[in-house]
N, C-alpha and C positions, 0 to 999 in steps of 0.2 A: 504494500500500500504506500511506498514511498513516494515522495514527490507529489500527495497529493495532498493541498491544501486547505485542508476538513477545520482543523486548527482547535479550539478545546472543546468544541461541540459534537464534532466526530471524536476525539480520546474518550468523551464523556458515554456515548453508545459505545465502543469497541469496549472501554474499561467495563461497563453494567455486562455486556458476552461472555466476557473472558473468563469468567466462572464458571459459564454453563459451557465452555466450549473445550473440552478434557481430550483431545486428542490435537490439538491446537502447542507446536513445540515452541514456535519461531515465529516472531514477528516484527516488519523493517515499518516503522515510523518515522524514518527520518527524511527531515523537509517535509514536512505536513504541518509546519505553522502551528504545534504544539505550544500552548504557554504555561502559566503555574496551573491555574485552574486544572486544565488539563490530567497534566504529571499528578496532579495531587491524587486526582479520580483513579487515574493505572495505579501510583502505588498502593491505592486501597484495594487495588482489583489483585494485585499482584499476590497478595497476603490470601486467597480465597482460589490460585491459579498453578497447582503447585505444574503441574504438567509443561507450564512455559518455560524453557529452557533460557531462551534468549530474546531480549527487548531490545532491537534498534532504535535509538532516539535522538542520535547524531543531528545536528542542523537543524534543532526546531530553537525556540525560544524561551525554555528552560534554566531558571538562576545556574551558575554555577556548584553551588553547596547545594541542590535540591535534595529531600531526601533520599529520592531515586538512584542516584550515586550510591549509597551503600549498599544495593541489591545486586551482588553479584554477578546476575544474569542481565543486568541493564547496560548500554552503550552508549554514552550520553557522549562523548566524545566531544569534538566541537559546537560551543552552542552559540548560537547569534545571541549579542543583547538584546534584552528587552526593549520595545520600542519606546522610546522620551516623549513626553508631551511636550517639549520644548516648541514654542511659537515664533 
């Protein structure tokens, strides 16, 4: 599902699946315009998804420290800043 820009609205449906989806190992969310909201929804879905091996989440818009960083199986690799409201 890479490269497609669902952004936390699609994280927020894929994160509510991911539990009922038990044969589900891998999955590439990177560059999908993920933000906090988002990440926040997978890590909760993450703790309920023991079957997901691996979380790609390179290149969305994800803090740095998010908590998702400490799950082993996540990829957060390089992530865009958040976007500034700067005027």
């Amino acid at each position: 599902l890479s490269a497609n820009p669902f952004g936390d609205e699609g994280a927020w449906s894929l994160a509510w699946a991911l539990p009922s989806s038990p044969r589900l190992t891998a999955l590439d969310l990177s560059s999908c315009e993920v933000g906090l909201d988002g990440g926040d929804e997978l890590c909760e879905a993450l703790r309920d998804a023991p079957a997901l091996a691996a979380l790609d989440l390179r290149g969305n818009r994800l803090p740095d420290r998010h908590e998702l960083g400490a799950d082993a199986r996540v990829d957060l690799g390089f992530q865009r800043p958040p976007p500034t409201n700067d005027s």
